[in-house]
Jmol script that loads the backbone (N, CA, C; Angstrom):
load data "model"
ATOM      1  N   UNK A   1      74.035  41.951 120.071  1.00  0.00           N
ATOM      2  CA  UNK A   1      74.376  43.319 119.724  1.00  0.00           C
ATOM      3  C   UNK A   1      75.731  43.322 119.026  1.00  0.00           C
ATOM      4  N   UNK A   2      75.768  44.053 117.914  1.00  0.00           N
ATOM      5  CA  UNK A   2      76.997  43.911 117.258  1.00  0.00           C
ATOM      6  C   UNK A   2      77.905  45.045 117.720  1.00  0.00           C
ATOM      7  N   UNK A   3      79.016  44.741 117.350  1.00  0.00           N
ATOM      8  CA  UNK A   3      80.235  46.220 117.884  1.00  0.00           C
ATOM      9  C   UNK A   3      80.453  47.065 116.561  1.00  0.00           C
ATOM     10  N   UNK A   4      80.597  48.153 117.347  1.00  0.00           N
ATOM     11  CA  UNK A   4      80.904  49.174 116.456  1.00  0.00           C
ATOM     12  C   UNK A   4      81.644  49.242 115.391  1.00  0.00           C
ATOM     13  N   UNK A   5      81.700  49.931 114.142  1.00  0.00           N
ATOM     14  CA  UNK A   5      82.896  49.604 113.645  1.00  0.00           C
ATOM     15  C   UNK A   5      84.057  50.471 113.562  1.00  0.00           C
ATOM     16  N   UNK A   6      84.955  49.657 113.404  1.00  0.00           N
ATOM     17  CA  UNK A   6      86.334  50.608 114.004  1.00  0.00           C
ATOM     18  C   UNK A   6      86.881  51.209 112.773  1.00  0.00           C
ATOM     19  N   UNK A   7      87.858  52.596 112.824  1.00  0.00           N
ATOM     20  CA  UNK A   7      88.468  52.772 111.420  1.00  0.00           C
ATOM     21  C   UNK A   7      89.762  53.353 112.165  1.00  0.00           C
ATOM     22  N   UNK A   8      90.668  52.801 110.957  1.00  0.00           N
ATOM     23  CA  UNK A   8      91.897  53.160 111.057  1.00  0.00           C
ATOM     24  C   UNK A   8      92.264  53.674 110.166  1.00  0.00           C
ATOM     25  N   UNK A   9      93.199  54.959 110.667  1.00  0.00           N
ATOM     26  CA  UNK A   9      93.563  56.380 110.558  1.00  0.00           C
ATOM     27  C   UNK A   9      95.351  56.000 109.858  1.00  0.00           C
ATOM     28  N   UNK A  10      96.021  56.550 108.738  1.00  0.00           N
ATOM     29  CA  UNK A  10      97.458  56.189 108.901  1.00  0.00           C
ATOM     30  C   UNK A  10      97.578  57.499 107.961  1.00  0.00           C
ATOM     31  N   UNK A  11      98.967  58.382 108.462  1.00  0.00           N
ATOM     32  CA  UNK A  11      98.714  59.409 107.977  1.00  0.00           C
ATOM     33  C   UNK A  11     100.297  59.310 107.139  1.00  0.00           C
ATOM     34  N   UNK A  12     100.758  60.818 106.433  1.00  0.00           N
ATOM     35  CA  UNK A  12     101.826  60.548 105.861  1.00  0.00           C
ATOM     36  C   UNK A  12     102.615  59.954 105.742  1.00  0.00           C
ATOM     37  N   UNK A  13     103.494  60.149 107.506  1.00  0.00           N
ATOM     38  CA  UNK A  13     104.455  59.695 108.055  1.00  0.00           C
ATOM     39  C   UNK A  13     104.165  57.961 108.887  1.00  0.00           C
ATOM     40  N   UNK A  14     102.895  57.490 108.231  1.00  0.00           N
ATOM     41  CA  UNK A  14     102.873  56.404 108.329  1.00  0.00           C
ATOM     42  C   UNK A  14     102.315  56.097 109.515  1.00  0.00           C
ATOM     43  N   UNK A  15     102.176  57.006 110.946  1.00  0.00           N
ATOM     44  CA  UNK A  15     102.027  56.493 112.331  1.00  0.00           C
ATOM     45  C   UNK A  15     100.236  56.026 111.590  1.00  0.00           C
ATOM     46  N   UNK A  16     100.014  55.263 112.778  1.00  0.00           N
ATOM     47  CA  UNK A  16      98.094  54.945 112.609  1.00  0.00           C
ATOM     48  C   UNK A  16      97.636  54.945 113.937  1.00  0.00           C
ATOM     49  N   UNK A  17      96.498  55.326 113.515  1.00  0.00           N
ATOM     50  CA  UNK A  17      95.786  55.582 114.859  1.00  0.00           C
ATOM     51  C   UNK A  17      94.467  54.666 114.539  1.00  0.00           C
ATOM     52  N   UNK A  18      93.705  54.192 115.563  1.00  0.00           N
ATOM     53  CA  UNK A  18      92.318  53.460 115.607  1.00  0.00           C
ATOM     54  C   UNK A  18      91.225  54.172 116.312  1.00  0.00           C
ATOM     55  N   UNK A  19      90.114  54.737 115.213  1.00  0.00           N
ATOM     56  CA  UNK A  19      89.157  55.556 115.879  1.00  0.00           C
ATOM     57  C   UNK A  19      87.911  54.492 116.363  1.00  0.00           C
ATOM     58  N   UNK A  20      87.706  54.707 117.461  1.00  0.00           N
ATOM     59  CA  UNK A  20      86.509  53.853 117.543  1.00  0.00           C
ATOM     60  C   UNK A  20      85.390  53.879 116.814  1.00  0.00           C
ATOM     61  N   UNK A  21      84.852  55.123 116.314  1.00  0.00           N
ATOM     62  CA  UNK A  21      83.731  55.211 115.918  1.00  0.00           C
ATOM     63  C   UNK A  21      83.420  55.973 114.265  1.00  0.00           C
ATOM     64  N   UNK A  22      82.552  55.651 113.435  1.00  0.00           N
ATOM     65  CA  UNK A  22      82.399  56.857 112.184  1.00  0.00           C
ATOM     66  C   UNK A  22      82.430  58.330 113.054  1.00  0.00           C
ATOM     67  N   UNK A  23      81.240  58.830 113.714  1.00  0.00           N
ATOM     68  CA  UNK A  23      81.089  60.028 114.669  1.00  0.00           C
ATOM     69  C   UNK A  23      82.351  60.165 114.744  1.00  0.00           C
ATOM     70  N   UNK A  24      83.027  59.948 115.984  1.00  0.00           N
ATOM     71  CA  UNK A  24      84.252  60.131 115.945  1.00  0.00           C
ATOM     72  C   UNK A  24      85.513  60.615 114.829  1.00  0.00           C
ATOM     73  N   UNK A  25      84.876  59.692 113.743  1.00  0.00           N
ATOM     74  CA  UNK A  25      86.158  59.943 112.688  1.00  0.00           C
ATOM     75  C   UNK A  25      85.543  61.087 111.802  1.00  0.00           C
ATOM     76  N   UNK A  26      84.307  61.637 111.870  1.00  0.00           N
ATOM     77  CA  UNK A  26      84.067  62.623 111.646  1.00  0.00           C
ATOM     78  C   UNK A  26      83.930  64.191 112.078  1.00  0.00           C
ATOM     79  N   UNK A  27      84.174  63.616 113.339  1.00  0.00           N
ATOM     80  CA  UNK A  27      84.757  64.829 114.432  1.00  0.00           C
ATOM     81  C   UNK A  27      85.870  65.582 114.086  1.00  0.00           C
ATOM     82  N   UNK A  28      86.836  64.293 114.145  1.00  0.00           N
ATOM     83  CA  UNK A  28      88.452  64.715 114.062  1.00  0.00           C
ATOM     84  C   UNK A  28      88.788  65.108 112.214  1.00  0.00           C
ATOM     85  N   UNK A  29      87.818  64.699 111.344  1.00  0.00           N
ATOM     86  CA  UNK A  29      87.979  65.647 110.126  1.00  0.00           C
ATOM     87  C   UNK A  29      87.255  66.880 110.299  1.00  0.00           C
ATOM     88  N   UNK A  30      86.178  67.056 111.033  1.00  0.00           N
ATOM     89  CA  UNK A  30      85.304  68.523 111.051  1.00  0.00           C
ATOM     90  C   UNK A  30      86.482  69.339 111.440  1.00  0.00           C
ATOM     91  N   UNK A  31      87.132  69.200 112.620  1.00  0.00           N
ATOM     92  CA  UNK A  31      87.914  70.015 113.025  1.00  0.00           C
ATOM     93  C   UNK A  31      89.084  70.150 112.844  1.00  0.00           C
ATOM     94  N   UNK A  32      89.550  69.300 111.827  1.00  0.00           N
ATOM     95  CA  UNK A  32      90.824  69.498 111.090  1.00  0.00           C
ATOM     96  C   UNK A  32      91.824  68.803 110.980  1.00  0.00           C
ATOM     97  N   UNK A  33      91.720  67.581 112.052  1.00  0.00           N
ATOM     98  CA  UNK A  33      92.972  66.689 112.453  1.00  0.00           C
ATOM     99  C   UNK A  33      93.170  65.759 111.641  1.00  0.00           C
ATOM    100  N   UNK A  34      92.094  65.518 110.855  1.00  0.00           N
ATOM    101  CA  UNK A  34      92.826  64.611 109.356  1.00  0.00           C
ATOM    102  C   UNK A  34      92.776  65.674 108.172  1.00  0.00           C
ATOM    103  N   UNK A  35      94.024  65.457 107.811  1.00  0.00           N
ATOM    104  CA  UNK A  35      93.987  66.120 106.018  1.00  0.00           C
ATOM    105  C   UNK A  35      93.855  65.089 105.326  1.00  0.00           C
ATOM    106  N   UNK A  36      93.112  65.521 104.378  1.00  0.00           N
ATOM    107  CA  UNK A  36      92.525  65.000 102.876  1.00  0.00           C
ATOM    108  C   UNK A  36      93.380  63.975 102.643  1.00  0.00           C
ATOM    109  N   UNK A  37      94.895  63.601 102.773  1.00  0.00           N
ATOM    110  CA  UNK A  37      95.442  62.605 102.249  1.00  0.00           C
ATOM    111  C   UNK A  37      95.968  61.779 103.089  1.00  0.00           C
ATOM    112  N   UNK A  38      95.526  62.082 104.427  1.00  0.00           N
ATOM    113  CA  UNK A  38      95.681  60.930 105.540  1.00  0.00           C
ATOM    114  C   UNK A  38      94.570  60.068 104.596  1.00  0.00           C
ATOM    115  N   UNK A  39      95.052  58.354 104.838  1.00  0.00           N
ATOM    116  CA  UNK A  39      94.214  57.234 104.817  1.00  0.00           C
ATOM    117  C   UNK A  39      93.018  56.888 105.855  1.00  0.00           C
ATOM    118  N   UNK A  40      92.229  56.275 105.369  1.00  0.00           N
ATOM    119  CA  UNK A  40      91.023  55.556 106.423  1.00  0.00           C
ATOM    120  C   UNK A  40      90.617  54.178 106.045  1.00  0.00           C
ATOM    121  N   UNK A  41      90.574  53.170 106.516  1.00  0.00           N
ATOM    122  CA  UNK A  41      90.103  52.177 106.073  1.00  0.00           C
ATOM    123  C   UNK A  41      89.149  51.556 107.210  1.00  0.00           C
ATOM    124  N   UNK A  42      88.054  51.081 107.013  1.00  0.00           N
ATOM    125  CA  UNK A  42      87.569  50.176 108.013  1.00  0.00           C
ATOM    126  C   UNK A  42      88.207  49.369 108.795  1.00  0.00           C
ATOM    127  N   UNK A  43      87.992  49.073 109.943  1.00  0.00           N
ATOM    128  CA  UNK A  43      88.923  47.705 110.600  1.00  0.00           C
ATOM    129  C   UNK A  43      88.556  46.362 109.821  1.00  0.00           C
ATOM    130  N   UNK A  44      89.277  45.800 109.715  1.00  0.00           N
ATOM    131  CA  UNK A  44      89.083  44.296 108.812  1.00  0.00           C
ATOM    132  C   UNK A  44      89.012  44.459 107.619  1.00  0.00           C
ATOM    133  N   UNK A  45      88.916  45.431 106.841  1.00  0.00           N
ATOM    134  CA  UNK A  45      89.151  45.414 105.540  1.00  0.00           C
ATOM    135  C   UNK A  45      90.723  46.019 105.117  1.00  0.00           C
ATOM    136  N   UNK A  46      90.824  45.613 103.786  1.00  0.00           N
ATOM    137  CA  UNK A  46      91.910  46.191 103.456  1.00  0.00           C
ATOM    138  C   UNK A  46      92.491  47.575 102.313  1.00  0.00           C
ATOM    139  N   UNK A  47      91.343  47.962 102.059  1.00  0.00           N
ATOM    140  CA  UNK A  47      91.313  49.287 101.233  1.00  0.00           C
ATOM    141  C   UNK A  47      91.401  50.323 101.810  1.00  0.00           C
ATOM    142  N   UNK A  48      92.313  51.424 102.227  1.00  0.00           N
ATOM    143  CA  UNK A  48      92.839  52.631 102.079  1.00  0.00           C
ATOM    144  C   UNK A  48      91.774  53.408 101.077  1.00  0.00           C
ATOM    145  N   UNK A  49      91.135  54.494 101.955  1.00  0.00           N
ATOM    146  CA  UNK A  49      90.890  55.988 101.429  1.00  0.00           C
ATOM    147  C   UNK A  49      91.410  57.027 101.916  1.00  0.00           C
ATOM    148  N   UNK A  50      91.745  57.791 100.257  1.00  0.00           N
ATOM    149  CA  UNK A  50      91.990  59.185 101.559  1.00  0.00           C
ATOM    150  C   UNK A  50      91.040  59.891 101.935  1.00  0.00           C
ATOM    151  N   UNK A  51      91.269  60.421 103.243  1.00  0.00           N
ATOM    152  CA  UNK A  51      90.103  60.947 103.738  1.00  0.00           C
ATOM    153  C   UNK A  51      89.211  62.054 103.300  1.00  0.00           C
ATOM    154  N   UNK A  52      89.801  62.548 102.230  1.00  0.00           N
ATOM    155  CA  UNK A  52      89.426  63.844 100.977  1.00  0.00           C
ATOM    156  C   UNK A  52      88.173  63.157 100.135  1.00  0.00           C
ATOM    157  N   UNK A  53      88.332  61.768  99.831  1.00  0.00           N
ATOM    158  CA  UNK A  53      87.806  61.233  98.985  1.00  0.00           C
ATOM    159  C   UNK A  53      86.621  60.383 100.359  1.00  0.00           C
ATOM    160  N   UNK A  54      86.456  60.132 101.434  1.00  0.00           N
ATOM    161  CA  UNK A  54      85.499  59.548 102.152  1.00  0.00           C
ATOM    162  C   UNK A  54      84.508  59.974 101.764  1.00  0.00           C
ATOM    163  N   UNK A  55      83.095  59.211 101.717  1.00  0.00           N
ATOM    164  CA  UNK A  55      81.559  59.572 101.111  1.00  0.00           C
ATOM    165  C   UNK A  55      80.968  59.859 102.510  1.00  0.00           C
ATOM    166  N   UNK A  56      81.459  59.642 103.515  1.00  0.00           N
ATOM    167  CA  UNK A  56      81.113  59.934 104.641  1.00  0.00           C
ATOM    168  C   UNK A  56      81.193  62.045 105.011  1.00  0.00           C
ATOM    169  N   UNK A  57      82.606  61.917 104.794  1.00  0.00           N
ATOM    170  CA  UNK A  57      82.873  63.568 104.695  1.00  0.00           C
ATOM    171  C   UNK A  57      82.294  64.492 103.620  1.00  0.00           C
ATOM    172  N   UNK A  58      81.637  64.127 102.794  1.00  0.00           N
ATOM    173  CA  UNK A  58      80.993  64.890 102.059  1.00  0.00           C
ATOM    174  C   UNK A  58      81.003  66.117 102.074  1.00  0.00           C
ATOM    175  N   UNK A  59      79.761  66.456 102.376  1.00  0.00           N
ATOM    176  CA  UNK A  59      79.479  67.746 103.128  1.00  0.00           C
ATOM    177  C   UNK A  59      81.115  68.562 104.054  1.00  0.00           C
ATOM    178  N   UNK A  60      81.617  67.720 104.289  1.00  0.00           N
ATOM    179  CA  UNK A  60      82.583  68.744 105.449  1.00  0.00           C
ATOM    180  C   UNK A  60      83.489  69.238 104.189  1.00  0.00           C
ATOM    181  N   UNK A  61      84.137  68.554 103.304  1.00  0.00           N
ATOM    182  CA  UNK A  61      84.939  68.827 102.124  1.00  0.00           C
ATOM    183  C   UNK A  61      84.292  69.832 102.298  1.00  0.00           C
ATOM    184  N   UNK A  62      83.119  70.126 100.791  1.00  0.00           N
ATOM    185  CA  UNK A  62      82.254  71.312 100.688  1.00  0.00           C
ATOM    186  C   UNK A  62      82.354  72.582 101.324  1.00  0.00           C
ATOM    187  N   UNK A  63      82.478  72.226 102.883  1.00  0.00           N
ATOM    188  CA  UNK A  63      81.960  73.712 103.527  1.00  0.00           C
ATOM    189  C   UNK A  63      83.736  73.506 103.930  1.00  0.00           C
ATOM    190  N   UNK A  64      84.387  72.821 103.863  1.00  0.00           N
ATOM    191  CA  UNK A  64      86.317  73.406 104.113  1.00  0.00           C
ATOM    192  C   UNK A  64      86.522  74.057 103.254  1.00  0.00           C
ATOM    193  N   UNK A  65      85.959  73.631 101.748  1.00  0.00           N
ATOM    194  CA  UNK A  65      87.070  73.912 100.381  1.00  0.00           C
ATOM    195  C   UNK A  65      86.274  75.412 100.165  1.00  0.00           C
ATOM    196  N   UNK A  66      85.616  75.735 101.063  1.00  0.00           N
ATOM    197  CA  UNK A  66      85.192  77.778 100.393  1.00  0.00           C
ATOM    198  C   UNK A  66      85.085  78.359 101.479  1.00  0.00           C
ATOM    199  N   UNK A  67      86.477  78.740 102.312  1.00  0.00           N
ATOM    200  CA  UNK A  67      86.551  79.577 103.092  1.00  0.00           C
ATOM    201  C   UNK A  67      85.543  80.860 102.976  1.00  0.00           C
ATOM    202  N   UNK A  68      85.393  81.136 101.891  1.00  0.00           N
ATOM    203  CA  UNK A  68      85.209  82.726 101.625  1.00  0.00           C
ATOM    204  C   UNK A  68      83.415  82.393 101.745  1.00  0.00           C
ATOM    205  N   UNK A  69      82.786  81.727 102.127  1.00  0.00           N
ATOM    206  CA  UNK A  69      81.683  81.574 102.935  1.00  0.00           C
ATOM    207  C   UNK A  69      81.962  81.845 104.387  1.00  0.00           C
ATOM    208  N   UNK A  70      82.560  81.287 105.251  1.00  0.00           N
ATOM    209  CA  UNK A  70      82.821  81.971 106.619  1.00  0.00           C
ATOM    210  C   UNK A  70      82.992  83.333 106.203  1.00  0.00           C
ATOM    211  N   UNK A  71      83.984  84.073 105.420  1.00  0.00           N
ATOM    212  CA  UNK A  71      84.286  85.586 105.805  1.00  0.00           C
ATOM    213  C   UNK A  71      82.827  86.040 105.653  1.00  0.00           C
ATOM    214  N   UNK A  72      81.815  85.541 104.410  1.00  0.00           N
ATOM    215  CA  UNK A  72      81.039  86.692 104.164  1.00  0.00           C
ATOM    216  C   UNK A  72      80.149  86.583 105.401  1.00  0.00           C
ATOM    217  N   UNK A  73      79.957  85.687 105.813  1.00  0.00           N
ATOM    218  CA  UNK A  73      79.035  85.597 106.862  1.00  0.00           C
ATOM    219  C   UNK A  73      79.047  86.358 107.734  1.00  0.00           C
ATOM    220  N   UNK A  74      80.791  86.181 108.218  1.00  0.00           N
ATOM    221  CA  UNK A  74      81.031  87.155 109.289  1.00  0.00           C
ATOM    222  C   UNK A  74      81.520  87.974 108.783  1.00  0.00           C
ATOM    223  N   UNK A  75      81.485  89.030 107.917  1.00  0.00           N
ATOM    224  CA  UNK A  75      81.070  90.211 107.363  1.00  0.00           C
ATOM    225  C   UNK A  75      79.733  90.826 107.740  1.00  0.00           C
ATOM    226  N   UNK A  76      78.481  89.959 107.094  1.00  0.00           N
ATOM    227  CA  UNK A  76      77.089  90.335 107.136  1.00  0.00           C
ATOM    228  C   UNK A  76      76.817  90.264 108.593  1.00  0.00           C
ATOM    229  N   UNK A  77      77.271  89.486 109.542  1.00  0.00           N
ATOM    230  CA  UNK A  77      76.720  89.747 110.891  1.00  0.00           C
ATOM    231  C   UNK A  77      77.708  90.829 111.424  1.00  0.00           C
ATOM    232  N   UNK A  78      79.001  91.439 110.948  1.00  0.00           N
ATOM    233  CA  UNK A  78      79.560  92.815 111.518  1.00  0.00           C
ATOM    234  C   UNK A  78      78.661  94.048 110.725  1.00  0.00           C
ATOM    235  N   UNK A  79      78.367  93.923 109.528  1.00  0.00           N
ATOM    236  CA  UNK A  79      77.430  94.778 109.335  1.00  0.00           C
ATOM    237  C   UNK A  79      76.289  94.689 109.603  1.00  0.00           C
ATOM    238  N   UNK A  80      75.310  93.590 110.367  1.00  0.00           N
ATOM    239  CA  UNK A  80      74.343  93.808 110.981  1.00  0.00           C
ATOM    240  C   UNK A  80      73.927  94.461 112.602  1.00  0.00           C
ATOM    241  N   UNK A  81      75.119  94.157 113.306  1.00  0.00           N
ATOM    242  CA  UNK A  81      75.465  94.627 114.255  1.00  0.00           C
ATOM    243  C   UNK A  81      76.036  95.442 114.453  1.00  0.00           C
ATOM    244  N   UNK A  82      76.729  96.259 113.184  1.00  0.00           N
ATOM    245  CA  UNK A  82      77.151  98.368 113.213  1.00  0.00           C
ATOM    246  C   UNK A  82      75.760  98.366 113.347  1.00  0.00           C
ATOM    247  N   UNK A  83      75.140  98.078 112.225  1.00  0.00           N
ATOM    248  CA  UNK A  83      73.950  98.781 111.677  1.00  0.00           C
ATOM    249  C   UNK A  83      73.133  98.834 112.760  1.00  0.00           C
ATOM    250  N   UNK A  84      72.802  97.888 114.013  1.00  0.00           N
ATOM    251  CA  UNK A  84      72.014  97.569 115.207  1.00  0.00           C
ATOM    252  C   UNK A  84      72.564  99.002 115.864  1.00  0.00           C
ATOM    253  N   UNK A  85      73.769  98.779 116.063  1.00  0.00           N
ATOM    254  CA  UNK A  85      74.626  99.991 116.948  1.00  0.00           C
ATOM    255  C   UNK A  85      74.054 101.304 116.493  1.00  0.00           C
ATOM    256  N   UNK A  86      74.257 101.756 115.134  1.00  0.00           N
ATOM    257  CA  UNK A  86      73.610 102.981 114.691  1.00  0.00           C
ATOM    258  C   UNK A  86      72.447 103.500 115.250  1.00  0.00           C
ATOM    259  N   UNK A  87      71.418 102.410 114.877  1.00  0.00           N
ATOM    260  CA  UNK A  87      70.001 102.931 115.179  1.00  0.00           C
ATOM    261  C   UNK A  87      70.299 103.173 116.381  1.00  0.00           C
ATOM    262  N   UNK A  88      70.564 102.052 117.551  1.00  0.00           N
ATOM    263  CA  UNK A  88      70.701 102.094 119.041  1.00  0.00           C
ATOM    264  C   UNK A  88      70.989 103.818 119.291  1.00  0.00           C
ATOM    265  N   UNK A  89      72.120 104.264 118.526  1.00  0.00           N
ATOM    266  CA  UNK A  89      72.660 105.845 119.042  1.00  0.00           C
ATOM    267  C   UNK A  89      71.691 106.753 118.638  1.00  0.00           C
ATOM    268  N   UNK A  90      70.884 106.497 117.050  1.00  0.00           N
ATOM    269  CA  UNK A  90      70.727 107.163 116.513  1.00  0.00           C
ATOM    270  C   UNK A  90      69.079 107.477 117.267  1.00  0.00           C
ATOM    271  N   UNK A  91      68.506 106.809 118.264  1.00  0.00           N
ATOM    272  CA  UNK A  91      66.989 106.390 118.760  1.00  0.00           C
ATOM    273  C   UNK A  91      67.288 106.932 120.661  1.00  0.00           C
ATOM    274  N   UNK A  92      68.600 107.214 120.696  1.00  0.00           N
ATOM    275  CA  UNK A  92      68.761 107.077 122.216  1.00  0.00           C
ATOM    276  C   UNK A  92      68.384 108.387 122.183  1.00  0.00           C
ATOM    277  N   UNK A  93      69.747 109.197 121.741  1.00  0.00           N
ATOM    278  CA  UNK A  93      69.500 110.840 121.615  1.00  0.00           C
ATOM    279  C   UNK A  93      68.468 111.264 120.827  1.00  0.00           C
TER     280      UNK A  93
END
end "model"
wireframe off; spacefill off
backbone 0.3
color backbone group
């Protein structure tokens, strides 16, 4: 059984961190703890990416870089749920 592979994290100020896992290192970009120009490199290799540019993060770039998809969303579900509310009053009485 082979081991996982490891990636290491080194951010502006240079500190590095070692994530055990891809999952993992895609966690901590979903939710924000790497910016785009923190580095990543595999363990044992020696090439630096920034994490903006990972083919792994794909998709997460995408849905970070257009906030204005979250608002409308949660727009359309506050106006689906007045609109629920309305009828609700408007069906009681």
């Amino acid at each position: 059984m082979s081991k996982p592979k490891r990636y290491v994290i080194r951010n502006a100020a240079g500190d590095e961190l070692v994530c055990p896992t891809l999952s993992d290192l895609h966690a901590l970009y979903t939710q924000g703890f790497l910016a785009d120009d923190d580095l990543i490199r595999a363990e044992g290799t020696f090439r630096w990416i920034p994490a903006g540019s990972f083919p792994a993060f794909s998709g997460v770039r995408e849905r970070r870089a257009d906030p204005r998809r979250m608002t409308l969303l949660l727009a359309a579900a506050a106006a689906l749920v007045g609109g629920a509310a309305l009828l609700a009053v408007r069906f009681k009485g």
